[in-house]
LOFI-642917 format. One record per residue: x, y, z of N, C-alpha, C in turn; residue in three letters. Coordinates in nm, 4 decimals, m for minus. Layout:
N
+----------+----------+----------+----------+----------+----------+----------+----------+----------+------+
|      nxx |      nyy |      nzz |     caxx |     cayy |     cazz |      cxx |      cyy |      czz | resn |
+----------+----------+----------+----------+----------+----------+----------+----------+----------+------+
|        X |        Y |        Z |        X |        Y |        Z |        X |        Y |        Z |  ALA |
...
+----------+----------+----------+----------+----------+----------+----------+----------+----------+------+
! end
This chain:
84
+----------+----------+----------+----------+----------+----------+----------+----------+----------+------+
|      nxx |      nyy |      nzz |     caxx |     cayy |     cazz |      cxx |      cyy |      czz | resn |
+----------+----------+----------+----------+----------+----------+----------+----------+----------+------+
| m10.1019 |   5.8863 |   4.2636 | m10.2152 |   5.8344 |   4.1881 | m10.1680 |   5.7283 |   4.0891 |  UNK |
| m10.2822 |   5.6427 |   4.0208 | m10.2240 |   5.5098 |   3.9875 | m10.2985 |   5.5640 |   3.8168 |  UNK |
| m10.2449 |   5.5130 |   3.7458 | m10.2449 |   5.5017 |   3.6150 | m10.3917 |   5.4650 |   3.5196 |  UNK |
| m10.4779 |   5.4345 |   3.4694 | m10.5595 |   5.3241 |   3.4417 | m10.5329 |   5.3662 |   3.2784 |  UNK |
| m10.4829 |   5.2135 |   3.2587 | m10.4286 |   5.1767 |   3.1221 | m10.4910 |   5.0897 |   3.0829 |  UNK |
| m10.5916 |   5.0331 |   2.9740 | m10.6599 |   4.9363 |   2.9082 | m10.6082 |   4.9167 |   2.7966 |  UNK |
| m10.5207 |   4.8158 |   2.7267 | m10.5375 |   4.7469 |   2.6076 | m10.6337 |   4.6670 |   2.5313 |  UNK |
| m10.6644 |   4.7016 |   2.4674 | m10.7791 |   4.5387 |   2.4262 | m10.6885 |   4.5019 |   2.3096 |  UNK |
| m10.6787 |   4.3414 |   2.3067 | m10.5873 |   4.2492 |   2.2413 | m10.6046 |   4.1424 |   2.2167 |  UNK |
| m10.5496 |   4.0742 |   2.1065 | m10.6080 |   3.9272 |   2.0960 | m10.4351 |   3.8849 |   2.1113 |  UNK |
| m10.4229 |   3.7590 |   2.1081 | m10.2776 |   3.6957 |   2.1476 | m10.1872 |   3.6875 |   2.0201 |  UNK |
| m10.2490 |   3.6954 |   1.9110 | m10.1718 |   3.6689 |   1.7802 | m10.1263 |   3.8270 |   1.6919 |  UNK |
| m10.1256 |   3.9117 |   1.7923 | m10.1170 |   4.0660 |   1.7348 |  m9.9617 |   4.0876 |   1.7245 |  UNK |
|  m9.8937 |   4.1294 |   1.6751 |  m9.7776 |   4.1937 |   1.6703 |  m9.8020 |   4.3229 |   1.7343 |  UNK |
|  m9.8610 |   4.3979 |   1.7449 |  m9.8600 |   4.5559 |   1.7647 |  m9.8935 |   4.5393 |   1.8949 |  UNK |
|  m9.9998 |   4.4739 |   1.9266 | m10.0038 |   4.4279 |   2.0673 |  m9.9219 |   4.3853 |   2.1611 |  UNK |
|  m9.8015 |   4.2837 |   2.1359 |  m9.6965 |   4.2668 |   2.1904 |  m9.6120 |   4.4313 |   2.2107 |  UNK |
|  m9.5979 |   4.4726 |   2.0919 |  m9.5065 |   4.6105 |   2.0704 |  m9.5854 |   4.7239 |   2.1716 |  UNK |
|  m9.7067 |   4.7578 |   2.1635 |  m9.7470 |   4.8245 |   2.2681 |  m9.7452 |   4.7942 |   2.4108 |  UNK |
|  m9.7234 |   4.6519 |   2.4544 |  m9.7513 |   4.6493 |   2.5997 |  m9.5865 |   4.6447 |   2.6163 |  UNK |
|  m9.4836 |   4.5921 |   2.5196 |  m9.3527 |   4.6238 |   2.5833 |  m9.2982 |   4.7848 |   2.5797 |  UNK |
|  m9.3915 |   4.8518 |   2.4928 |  m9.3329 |   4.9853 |   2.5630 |  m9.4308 |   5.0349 |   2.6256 |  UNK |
|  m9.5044 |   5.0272 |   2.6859 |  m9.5839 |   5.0678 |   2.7795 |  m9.4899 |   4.9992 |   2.9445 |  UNK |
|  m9.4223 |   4.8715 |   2.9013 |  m9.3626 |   4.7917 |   3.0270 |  m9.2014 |   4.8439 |   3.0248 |  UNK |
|  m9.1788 |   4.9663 |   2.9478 |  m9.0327 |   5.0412 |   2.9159 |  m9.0473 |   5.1280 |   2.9800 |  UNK |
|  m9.1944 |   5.1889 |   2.9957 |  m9.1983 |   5.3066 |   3.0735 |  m9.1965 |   5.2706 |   3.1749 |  UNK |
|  m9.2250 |   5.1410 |   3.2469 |  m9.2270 |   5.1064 |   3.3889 |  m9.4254 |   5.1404 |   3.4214 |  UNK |
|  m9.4585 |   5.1512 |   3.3392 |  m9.6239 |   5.1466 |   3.3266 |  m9.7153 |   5.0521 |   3.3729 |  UNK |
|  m9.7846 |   4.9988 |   3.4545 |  m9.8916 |   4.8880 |   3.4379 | m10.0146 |   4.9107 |   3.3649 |  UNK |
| m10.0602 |   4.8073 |   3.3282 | m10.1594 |   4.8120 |   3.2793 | m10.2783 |   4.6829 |   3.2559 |  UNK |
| m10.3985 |   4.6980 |   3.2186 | m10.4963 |   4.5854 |   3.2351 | m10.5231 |   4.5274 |   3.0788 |  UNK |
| m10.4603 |   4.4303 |   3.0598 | m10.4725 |   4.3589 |   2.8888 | m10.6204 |   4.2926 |   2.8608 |  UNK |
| m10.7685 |   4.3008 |   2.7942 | m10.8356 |   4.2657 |   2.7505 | m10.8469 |   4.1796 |   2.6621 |  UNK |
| m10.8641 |   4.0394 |   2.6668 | m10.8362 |   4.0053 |   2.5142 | m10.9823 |   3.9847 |   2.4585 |  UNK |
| m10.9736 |   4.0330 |   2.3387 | m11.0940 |   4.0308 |   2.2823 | m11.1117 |   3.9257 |   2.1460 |  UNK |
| m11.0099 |   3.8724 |   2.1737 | m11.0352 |   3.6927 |   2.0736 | m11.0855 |   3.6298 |   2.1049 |  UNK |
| m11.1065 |   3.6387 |   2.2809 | m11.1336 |   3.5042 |   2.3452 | m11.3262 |   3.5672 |   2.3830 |  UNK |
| m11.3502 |   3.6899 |   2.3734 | m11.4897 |   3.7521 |   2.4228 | m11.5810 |   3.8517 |   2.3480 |  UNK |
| m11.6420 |   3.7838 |   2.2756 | m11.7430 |   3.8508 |   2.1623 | m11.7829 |   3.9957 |   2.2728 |  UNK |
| m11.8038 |   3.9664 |   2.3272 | m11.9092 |   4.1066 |   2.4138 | m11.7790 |   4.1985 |   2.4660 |  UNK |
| m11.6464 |   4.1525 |   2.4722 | m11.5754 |   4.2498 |   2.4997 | m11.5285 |   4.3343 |   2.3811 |  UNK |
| m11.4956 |   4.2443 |   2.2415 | m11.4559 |   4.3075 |   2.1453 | m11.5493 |   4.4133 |   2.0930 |  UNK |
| m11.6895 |   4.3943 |   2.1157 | m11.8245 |   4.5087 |   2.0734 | m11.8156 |   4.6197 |   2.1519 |  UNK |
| m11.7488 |   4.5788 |   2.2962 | m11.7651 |   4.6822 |   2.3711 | m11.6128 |   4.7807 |   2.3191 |  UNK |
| m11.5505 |   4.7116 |   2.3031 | m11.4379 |   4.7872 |   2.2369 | m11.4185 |   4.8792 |   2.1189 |  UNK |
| m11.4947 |   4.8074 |   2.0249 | m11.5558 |   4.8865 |   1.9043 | m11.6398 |   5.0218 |   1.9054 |  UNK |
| m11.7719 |   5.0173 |   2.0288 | m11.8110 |   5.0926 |   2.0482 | m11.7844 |   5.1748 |   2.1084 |  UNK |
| m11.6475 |   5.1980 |   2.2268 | m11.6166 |   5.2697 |   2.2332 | m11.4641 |   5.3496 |   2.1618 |  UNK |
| m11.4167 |   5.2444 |   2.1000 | m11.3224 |   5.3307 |   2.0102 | m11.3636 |   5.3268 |   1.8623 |  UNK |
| m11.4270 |   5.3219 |   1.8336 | m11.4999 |   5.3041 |   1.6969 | m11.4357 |   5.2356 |   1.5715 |  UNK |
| m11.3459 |   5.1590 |   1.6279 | m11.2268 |   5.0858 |   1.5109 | m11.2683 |   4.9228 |   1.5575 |  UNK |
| m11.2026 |   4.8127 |   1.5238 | m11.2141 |   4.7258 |   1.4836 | m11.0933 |   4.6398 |   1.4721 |  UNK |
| m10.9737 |   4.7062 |   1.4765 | m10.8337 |   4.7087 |   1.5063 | m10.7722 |   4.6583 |   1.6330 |  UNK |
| m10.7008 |   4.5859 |   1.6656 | m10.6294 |   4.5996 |   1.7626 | m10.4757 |   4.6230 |   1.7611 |  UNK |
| m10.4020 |   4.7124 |   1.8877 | m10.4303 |   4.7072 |   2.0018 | m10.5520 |   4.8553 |   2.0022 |  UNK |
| m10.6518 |   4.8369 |   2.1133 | m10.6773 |   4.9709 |   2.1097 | m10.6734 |   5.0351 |   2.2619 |  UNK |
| m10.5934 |   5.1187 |   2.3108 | m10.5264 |   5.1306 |   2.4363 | m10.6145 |   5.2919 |   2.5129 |  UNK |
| m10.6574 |   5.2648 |   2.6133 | m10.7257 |   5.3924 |   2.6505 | m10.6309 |   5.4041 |   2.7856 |  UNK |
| m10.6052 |   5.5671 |   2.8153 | m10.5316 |   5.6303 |   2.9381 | m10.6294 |   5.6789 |   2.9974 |  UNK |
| m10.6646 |   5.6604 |   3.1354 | m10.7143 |   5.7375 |   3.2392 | m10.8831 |   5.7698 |   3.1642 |  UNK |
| m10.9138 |   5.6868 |   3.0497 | m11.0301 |   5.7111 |   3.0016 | m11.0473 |   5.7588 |   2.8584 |  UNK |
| m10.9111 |   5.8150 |   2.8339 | m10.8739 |   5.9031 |   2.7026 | m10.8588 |   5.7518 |   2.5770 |  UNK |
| m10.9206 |   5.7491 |   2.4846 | m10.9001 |   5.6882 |   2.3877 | m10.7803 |   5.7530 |   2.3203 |  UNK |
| m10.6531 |   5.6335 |   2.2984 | m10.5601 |   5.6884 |   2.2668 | m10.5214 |   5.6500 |   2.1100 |  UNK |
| m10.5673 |   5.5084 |   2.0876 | m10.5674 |   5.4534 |   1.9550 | m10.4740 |   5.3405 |   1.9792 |  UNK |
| m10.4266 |   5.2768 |   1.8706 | m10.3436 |   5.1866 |   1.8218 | m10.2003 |   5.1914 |   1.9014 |  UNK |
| m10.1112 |   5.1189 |   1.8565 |  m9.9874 |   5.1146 |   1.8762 |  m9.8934 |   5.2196 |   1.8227 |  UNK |
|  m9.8879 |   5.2480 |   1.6980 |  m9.8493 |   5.3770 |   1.6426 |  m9.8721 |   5.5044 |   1.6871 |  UNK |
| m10.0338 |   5.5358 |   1.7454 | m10.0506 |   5.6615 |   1.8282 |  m9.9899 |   5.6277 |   1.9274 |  UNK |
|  m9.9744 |   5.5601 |   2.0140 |  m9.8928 |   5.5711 |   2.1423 |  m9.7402 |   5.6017 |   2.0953 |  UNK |
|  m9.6938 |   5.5327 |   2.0155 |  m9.6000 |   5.5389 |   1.9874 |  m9.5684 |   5.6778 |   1.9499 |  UNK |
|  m9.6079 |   5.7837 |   1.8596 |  m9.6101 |   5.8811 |   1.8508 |  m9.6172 |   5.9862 |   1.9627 |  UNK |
|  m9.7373 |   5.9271 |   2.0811 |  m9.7493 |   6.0159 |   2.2021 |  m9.5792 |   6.0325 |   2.2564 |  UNK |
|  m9.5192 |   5.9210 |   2.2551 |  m9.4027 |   5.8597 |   2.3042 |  m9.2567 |   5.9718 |   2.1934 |  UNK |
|  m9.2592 |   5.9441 |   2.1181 |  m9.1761 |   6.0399 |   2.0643 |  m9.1679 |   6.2105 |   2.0384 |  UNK |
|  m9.3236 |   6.2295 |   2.0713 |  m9.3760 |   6.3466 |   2.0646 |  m9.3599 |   6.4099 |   2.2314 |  UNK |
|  m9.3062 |   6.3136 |   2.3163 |  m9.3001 |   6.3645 |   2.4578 |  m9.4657 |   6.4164 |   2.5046 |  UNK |
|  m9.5723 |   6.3417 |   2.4885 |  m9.7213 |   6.4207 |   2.4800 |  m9.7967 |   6.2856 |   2.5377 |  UNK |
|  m9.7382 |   6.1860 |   2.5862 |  m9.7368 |   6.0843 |   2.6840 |  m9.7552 |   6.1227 |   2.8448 |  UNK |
|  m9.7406 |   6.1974 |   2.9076 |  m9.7128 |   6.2337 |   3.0414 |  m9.8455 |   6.3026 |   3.0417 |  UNK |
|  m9.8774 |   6.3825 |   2.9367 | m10.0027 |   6.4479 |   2.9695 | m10.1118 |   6.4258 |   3.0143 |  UNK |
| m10.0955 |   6.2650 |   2.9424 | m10.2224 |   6.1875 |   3.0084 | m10.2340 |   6.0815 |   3.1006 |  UNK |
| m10.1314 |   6.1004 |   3.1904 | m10.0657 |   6.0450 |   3.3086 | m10.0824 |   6.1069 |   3.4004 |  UNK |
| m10.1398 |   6.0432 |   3.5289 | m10.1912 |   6.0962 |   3.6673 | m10.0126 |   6.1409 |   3.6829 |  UNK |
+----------+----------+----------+----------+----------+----------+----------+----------+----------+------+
! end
């Protein structure tokens, strides 16, 4: 089974860079959104993660949060869980 990984991102993020290179450490793919360039994507982003922030990264559907929560999933070994 295949992964489904969503970032939403604008190009000038630091955390954004930092999340998709360790997401690309795990050997992970994933689908990058940018929401600088698309008013209707960034709303849709908001509304479903209720922040305003980027990166905001969903697994398999699971709202996971920011760069720091992944990052945490990642040190916490609690990453796999939400992996097909």
């Amino acid at each position: 089974m295949t992964n489904e990984i969503i970032i939403y991102s604008t190009n000038f993020c630091p955390y954004c860079v930092a999340a998709k290179n360790l997401l690309k450490s795990k050997q992970l793919e994933y689908t990058e959104i940018r929401v600088d360039k698309n008013l209707e994507q960034r709303n849709l982003m908001m509304k479903k993660s209720g922040r305003t922030s980027v990166p905001q990264i969903f697994i398999n559907g699971t709202h996971v949060g920011g760069f720091d929560d992944l990052n945490a999933l990642v040190r916490n070994n609690k990453l796999e869980a939400l992996l097909n």
